[in-house]
C-alpha positions in Angstrom: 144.1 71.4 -99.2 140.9 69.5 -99.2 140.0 66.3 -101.3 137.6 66.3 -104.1 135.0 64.1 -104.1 132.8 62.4 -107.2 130.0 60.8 -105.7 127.4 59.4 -108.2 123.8 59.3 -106.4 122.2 57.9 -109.8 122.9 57.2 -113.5 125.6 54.7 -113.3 125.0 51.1 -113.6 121.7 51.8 -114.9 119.8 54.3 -117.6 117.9 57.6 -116.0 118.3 58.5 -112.6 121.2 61.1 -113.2 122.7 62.7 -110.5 126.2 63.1 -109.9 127.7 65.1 -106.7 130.4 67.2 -106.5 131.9 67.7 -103.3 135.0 69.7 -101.8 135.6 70.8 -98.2 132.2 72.1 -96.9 130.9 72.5 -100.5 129.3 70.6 -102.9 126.7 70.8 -106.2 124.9 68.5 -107.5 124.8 68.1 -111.3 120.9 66.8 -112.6 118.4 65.5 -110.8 116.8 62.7 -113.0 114.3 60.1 -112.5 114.0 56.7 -114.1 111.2 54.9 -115.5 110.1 51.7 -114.2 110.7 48.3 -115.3 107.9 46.1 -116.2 108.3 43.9 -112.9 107.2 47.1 -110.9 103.9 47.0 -111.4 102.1 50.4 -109.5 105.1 52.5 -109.5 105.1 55.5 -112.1 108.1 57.2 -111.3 111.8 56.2 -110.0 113.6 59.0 -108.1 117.3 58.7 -106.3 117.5 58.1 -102.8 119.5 61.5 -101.3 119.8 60.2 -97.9 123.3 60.7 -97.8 122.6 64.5 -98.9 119.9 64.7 -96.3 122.8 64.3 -93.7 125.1 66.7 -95.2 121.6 69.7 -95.7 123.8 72.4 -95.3 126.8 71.4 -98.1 124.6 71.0 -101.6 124.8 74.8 -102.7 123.0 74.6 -106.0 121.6 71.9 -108.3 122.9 72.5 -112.1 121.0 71.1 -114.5 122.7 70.0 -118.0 119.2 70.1 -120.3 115.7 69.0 -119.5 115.3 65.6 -120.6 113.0 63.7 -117.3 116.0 61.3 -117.0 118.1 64.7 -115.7 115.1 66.7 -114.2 112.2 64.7 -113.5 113.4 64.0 -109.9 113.4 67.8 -108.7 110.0 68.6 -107.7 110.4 65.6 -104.9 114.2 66.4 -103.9 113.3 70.3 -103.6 110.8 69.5 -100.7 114.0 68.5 -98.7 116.2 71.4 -100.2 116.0 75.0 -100.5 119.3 75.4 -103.1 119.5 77.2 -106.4 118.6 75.7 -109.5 120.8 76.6 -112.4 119.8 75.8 -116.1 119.7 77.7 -119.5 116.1 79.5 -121.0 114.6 76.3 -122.1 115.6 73.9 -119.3 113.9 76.2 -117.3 110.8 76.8 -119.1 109.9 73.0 -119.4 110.8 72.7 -115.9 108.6 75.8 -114.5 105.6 73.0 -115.4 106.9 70.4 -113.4 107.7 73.0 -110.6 103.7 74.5 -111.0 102.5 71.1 -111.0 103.7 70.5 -107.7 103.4 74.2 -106.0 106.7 74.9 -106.3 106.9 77.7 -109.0 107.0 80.4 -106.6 108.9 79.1 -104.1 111.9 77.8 -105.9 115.2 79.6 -106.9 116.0 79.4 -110.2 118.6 81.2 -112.3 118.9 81.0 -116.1 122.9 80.6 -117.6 124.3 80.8 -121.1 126.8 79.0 -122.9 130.2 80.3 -122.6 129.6 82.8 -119.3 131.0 81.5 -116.2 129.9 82.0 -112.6 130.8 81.1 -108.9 129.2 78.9 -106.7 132.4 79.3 -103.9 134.6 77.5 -104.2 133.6 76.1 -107.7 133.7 78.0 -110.7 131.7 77.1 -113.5 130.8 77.4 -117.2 128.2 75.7 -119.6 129.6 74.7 -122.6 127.5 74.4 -125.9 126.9 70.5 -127.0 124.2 68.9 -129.7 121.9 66.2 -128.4 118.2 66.0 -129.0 117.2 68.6 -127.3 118.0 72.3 -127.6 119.7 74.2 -125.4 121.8 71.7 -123.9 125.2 72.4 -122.1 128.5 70.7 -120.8 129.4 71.7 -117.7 133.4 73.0 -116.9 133.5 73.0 -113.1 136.7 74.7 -112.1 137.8 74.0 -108.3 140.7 74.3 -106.3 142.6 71.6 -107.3 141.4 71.0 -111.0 139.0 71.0 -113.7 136.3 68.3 -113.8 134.3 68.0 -117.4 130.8 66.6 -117.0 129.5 66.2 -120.6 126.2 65.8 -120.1 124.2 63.8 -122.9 125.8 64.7 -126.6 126.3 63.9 -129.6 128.4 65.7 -132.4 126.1 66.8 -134.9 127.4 69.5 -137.6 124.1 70.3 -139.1 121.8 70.4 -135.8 118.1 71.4 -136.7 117.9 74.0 -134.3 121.6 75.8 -135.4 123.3 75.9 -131.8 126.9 73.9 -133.1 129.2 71.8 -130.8 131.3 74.1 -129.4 134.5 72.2 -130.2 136.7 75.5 -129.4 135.8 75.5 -125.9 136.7 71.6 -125.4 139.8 72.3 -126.7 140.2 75.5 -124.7 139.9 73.8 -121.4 142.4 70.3 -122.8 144.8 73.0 -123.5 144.4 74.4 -120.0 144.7 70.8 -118.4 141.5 68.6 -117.3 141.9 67.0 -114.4 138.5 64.6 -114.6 136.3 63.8 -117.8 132.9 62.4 -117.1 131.5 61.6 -120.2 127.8 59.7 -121.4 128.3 56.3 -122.1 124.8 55.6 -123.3 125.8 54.8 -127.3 129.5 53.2 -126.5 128.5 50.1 -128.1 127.7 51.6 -131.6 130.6 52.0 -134.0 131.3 55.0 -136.1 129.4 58.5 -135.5 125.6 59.1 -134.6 123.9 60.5 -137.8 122.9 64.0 -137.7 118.8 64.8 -136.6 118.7 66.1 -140.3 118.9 62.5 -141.6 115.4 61.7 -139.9 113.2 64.2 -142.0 113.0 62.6 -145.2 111.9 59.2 -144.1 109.3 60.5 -141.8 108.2 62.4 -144.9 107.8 59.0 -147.5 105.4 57.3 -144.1 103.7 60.6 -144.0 103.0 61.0 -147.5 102.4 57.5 -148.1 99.3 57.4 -145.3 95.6 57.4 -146.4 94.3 57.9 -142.5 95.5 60.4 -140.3 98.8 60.0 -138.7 99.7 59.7 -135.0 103.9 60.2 -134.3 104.3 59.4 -130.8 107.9 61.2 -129.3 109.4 62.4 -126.2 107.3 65.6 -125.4 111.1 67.5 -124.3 112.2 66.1 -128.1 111.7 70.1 -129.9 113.4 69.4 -132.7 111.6 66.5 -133.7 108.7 68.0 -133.2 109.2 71.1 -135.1 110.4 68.3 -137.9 107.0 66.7 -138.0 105.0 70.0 -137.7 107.2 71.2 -141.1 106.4 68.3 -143.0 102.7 68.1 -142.2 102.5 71.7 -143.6 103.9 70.4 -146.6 101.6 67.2 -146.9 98.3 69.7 -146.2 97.8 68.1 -143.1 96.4 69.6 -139.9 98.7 68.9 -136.3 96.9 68.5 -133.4 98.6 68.0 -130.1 97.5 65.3 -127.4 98.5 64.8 -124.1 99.1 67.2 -121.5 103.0 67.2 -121.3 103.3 67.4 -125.3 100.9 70.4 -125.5 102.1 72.0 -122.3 106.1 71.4 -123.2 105.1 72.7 -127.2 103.4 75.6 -126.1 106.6 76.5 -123.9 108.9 75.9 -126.7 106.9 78.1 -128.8 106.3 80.9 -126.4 110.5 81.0 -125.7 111.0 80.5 -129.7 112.5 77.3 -129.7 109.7 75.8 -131.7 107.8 77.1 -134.8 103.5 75.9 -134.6 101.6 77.3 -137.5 98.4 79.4 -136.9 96.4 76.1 -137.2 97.6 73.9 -135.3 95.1 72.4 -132.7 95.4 71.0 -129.5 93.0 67.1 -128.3 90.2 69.6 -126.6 89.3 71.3 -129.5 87.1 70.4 -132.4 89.5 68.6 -135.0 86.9 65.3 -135.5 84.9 67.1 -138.4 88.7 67.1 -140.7 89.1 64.4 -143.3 91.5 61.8 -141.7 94.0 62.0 -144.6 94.4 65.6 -143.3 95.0 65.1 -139.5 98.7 64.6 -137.8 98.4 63.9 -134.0 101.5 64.6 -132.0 101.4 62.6 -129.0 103.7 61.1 -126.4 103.7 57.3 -125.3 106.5 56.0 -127.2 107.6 54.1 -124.6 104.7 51.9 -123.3 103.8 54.2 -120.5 100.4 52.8 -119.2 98.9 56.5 -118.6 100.2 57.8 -121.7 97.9 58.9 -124.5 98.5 56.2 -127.2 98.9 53.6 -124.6 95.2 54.2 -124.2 94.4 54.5 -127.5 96.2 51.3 -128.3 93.6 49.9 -125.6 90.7 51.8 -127.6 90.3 53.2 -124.0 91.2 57.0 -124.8 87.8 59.1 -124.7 88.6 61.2 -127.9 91.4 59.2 -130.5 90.3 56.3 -132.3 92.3 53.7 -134.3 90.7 53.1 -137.7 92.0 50.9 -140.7 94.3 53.1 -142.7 95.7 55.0 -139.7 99.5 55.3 -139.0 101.7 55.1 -136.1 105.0 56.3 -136.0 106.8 55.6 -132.9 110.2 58.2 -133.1 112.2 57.8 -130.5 114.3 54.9 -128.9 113.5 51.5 -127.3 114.8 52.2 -124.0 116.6 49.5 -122.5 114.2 47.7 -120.0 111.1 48.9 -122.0 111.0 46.5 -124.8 109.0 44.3 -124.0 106.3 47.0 -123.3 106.7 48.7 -126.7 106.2 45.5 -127.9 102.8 45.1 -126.2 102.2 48.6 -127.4 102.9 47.5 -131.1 100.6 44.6 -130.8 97.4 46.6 -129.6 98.1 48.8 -132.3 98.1 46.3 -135.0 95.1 45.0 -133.6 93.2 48.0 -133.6 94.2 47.9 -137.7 97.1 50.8 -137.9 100.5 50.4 -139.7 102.6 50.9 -137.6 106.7 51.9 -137.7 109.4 51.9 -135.2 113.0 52.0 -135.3 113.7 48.3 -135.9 111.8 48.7 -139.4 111.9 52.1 -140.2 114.6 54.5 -140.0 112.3 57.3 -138.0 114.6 57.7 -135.6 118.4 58.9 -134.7 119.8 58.8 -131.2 120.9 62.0 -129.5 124.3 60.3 -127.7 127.5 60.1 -129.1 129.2 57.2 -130.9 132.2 55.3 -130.5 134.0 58.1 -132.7 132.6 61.1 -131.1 133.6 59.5 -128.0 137.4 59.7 -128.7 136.9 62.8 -130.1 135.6 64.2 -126.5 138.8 62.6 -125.3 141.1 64.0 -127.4 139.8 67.5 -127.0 139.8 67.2 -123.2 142.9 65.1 -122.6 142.2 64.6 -119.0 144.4 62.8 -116.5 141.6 60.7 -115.4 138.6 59.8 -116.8 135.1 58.1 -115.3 132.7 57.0 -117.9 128.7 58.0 -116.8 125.1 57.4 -118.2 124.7 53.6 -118.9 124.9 50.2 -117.3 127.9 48.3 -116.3 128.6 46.9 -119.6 128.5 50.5 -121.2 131.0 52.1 -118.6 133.2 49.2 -119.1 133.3 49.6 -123.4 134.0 53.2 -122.3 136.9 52.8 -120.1 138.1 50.6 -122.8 138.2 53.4 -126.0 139.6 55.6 -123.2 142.2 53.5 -122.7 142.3 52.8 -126.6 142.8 57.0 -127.3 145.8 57.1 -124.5 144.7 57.5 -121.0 146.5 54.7 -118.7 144.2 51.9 -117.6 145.2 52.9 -113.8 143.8 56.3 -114.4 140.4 55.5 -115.4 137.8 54.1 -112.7 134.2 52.2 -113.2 132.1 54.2 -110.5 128.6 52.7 -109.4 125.9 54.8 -107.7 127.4 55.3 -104.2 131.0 55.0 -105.2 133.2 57.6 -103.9 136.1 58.6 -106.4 138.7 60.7 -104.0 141.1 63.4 -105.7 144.2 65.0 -105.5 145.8 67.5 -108.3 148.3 64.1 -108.3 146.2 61.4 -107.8 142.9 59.7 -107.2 141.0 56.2 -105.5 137.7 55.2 -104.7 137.0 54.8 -101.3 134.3 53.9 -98.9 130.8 54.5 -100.7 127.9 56.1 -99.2 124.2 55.1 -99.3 122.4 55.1 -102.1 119.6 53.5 -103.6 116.0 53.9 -105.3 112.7 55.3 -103.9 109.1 54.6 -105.4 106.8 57.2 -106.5 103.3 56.3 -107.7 102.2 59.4 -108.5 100.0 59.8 -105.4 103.0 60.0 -102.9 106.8 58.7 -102.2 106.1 54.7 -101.8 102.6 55.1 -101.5 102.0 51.8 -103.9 99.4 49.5 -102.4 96.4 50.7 -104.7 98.5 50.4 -108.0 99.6 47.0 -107.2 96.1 46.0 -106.0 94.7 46.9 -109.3 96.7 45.6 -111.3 96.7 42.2 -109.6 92.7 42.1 -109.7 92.7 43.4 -113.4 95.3 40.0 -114.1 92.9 37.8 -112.4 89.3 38.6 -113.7 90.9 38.5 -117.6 92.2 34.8 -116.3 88.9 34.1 -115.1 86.9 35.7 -118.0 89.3 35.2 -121.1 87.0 36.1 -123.8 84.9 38.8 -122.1 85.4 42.8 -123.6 87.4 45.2 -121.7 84.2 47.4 -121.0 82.7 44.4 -119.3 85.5 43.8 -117.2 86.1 47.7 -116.0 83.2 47.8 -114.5 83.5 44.5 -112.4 87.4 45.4 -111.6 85.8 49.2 -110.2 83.4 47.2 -108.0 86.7 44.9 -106.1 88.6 48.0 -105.7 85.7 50.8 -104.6 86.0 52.3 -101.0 82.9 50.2 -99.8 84.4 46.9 -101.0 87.9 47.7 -99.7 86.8 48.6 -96.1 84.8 45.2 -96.2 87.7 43.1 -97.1 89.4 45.3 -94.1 86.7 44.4 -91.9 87.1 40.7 -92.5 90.8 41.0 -91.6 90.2 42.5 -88.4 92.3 45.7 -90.1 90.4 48.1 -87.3 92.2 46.9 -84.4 95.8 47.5 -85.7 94.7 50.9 -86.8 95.4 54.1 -84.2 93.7 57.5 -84.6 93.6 61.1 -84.1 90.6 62.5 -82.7 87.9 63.2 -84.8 88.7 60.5 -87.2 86.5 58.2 -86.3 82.9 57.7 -88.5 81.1 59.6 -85.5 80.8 56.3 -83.3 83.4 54.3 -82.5 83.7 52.3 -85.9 86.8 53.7 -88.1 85.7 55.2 -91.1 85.9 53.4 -94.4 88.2 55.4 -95.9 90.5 54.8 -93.1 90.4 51.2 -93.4 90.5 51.1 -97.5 93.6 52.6 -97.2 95.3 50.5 -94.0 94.5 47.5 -96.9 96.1 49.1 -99.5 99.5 50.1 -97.5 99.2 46.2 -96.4 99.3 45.2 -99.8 102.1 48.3 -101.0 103.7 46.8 -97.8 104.0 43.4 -98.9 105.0 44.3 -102.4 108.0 46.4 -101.2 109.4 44.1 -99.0 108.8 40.8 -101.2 107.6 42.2 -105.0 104.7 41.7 -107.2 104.0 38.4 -107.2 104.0 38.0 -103.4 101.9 41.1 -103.5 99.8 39.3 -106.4 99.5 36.2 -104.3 98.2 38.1 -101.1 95.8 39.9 -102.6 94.2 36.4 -104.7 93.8 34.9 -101.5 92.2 37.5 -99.6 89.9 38.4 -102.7 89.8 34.8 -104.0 85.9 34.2 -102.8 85.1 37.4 -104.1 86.5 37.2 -107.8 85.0 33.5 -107.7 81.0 35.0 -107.1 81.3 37.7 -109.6 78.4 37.6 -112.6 79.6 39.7 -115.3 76.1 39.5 -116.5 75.1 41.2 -113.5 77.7 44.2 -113.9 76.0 47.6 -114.4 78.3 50.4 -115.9 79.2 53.3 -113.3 77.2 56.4 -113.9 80.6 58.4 -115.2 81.0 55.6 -117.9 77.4 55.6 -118.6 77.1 59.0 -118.9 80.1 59.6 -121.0 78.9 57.3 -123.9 75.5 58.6 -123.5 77.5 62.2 -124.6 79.7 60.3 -127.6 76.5 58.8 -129.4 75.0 62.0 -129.5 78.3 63.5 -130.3 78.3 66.2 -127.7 81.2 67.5 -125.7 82.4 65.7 -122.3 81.3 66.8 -119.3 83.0 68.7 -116.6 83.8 67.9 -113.3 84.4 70.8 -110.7 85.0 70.3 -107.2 82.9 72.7 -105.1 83.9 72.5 -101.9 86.1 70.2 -99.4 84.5 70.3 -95.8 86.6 68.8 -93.0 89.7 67.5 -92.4 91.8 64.4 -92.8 90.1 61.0 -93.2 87.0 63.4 -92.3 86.1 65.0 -95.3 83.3 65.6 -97.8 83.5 66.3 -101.3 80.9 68.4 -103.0 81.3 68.4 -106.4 79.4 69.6 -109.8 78.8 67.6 -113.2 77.8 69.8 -115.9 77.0 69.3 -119.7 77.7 72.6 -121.2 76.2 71.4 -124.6 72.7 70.1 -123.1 73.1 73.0 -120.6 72.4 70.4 -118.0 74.1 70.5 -114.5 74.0 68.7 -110.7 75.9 68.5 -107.7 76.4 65.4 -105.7 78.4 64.9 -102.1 80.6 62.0 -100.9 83.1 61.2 -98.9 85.7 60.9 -101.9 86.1 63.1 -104.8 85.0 59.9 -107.0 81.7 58.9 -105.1 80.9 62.6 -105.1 81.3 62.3 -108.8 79.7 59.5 -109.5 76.6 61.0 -107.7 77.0 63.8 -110.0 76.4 62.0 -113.1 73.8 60.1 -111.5 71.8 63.1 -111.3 72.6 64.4 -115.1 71.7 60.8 -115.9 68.1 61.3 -114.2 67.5 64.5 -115.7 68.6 63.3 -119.6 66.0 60.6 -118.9 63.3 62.7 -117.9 
């Protein structure tokens, strides 16, 4: 008989990045397919993803992904891992809704296999047999998993809590727990994340009525920042708004695209009049106006990151306005939510959070709820999941506390290998693991993020006191194609650089596209192989002269800035942007692209060798025609 194997590829020894593989014989499935956040020392990076190299070796063994709910720290990582993997994807109705955006996003929609499960109904993925089992977390729709194989069960909670009055209805299904402890568990794998907190997690119930004093209480209009997956929350806030007369409008593209699915499946309840950022809501009274909108956590592209910047195009922060941030500090992000706070107090909101309001209630089990998991399962051996070291540890302890022997229950890292038998068990050699960088454009692609960020640090050293509109502008001018493939130029960047044919600017120079980016992946280079501030430190000295002759004075707005505040002191809608054509190929290609003002029923076309300059030349020619 063959040896099962429990290798973590992510989620232990750190928060996100859940993925667990099963593995027996010539078989195994993977269990989630998260992605992590990053810290605040990764300056450029957006997303986290696991490193599957040791998967990539093995292609043909991973039969199917199964995903427990839809939470980014479980899914977020599948659009990237599927372009290696052509595997089922196994989920209930609402994981897969909220994942069909993620899998449209990338061109993957009608490509990938997915198959929608139910609580309590078992199928076969040979030789593993497997059934979801109804938990509460916070999120609907959310399952255990019961994976039945030759030589035993193995019990993968998933996140949980025990809540006996969820918001949504669907109850813990203690039956089935017990059920399968009855039968004889060979392996619990159960969340760690809330193992330091005493007692039991209070029900999602309890949240309601203190959202509902803040509400009340506001005399400006009311912005509650949550996790865009967090339904019931959601539907919480849209209830109470109804009952305070106020409007909700939805902002942000994952909160209106993840509410709308929610809706459509009837997970989530919008009234008739709810409104979403693009449409006309600036005409209501601000004590009648509740924006949902995500950003909770600091994320610098988020909506009320930029509005806490007074940077977002559409939401401002007056005096009198509230923010309500509901969700958790997430380890490794406080210090960002605290900037976040900050801004916001500057701009003049009141704003509450979990350390001073109660507006929030975690969706992971308690120290009590934790034995009770143990005591329903009664496995022989037990690996704690989800957390960092010191979490797994506090959980082996209470496992040890509720009766399983200390000799039975193992602290796995990513790339641990736990081995069993149906009589016994041991970690053995681990495999490779580790993290990969994703910054939105590609997989380690990080140069330009780094780059900005490290000339945005230095001109507010340089000017202190000067506005943040003044300083975009001069930042745009260091970092735009022309300027790049200068600085290029001046590190002799065109002899190291080999091309195709065709790629060259029609003589024998490389083209300046081609050398803005070889100085961007020199600088992503330099900060993957020795961090930021090596990165940081690189790029001063190579743009030291340049920072040093800058005349803010002298700084004109782009024609995209100027022509968007042109449009917001008359009061008139955005304008539009839409690509025309792309002609060519590779580093080769021109943009055409068309600017129009549907409210002065203006329009032009410009052409460049980047969507952006092709833009810019866009508005320039709106600009010329609003003038004349």
């Amino acid at each position: 008989m063959d040896i099962l194997k429990i290798i973590p590829l992510g989620g232990l020894g750190e928060f996100g990045l859940n993925m667990m593989l099963i593995e027996y014989g010539d078989a195994a499935i993977a269990v989630d397919c998260g992605l992590m956040f990053p810290s605040a020392d990764l300056l450029g990076i957006d997303l986290v993803i696991p490193d599957v190299s040791y998967l990539l070796e093995r292609r043909d063994k991973l039969k199917a992904i199964v995903l427990t709910h839809a939470h980014e720290d479980h899914v977020g990582a599948l659009p990237y891992i599927l372009e290696h993997f052509d595997v089922p994807i196994f989920g209930t109705r609402l994981t897969l809704g909220l994942l069909a955006n993620k899998l449209r996003e990338h061109d993957l929609e009608d490509t990938v296999d997915v198959r929608e499960i139910t609580a309590g109904v078992p199928w076969d993925i040979a030789p593993f047999r497997i059934e979801g089992i109804r938990v509460t977390h916070s999120l609907m729709d959310c399952l255990a998993l019961a994976i039945e194989t030759p030589i035993g069960t193995v019990i993968h909670t998933g996140d949980f809590k025990i809540d006996n009055t969820p918001m949504e209805g669907e109850m813990f299904d203690f039956q089935r727990f017990a059920a399968y402890g009855e039968k004889g568990v060979l392996l619990l794998l159960s969340d760690s994340t809330n193992v330091e907190r005493s007692g039991h997690t209070p029900s999602e119930r309890e949240v309601g009525s203190n959202l509902e004093q803040i509400i009340r209480r506001s005399s400006g209009k009311v912005l509650v920042s949550t996790f865009s997956s967090s339904i019931p929350r959601i539907q919480q806030v849209v209830e109470i708004s109804e009952r305070c007369e106020r409007r909700v409008v939805l902002s942000g593209r994952s909160m209106i695209r993840n509410s709308q699915v929610a809706a459509e499946l009837g997970y989530l309840q919008l009234p008739r009049n709810a409104m979403i950022e693009s449409e006309h809501w600036h005409d209501l009274p601000a004590d009648r106006l509740t924006l949902l909108t995500t950003g909770s956590q600091g994320e610098p592209l988020s909506v009320l990151h930029r509005v806490a910047l007074n940077d977002h195009k559409t939401i401002k922060i007056e005096r009198g306005d509230t923010v309500i941030l509901s969700s958790k500090f997430i380890p490794g992000n406080e210090k960002t939510i605290a900037n976040l706070i900050n801004h916001l107090y500057r701009r003049g909101a009141e704003v509450h959070y979990e350390k001073v309001s109660e507006i929030h209630v975690s969706g992971h089990a308690s120290q009590e709820e934790l034995k009770i998991m143990l005591q329903l399962t009664r496995p022989r051996y037990f690996v704690p999941i989800h957390g960092e070291y010191r979490h797994l540890v506090r959980h082996r302890r209470l496992a040890q506390e509720v009766g399983i022997p200390e000799e039975n229950c193992f602290i796995l890292e990513d790339g641990d290998v736990l081995e069993l038998t149906a009589h016994s068990a041991q970690k053995t050699i681990p495999v490779q693991v580790g993290k990969v960088f994703v910054d939105g454009k590609g997989v380690g692609d990080v140069g330009d993020g780094v780059l900005g960020c490290a000339i945005a640090e230095a001109l507010c050293a340089k000017f202190p006191g000067l506005p943040e509109g003044r300083l975009t502008p001069l930042r745009a001018a260091l970092v735009r194609e022309e300027c790049l493939a200068d600085v290029a130029r001046d590190l002799q960047l065109a002899e190291c650089v080999r091309l195709g044919e065709g790629e060259r600017a029609g003589t024998a120079e490389v083209r300046p596209s081609i050398l803005a980016d070889a100085l961007e992946a020199v600088f992503g280079a330099v900060f993957l192989d020795g961090g930021y501030d090596q990165a940081r430190a690189a790029i001063l000295r190579v743009y030291g002269e340049r920072i040093e002759a800058l005349d803010p004075g002298a700084a004109m707005k782009d024609a995209k800035t100027q022509l968007q505040e042109t449009l917001q002191a008359r009061r008139l809608k955005l304008p539009e942007y839409r690509v025309m054509a792309v002609k060519g190929e590779a580093h080769c290609q021109t943009f055409e692209v068309e600017c129009v003002v549907e409210d002065l029923g203006l329009s032009a076309v410009g052409e460049g060798s980047s969507r952006r300059r092709a833009e810019q030349r866009a508005a320039e020619g709106v600009l010329s025609r609003i003038g004349s």
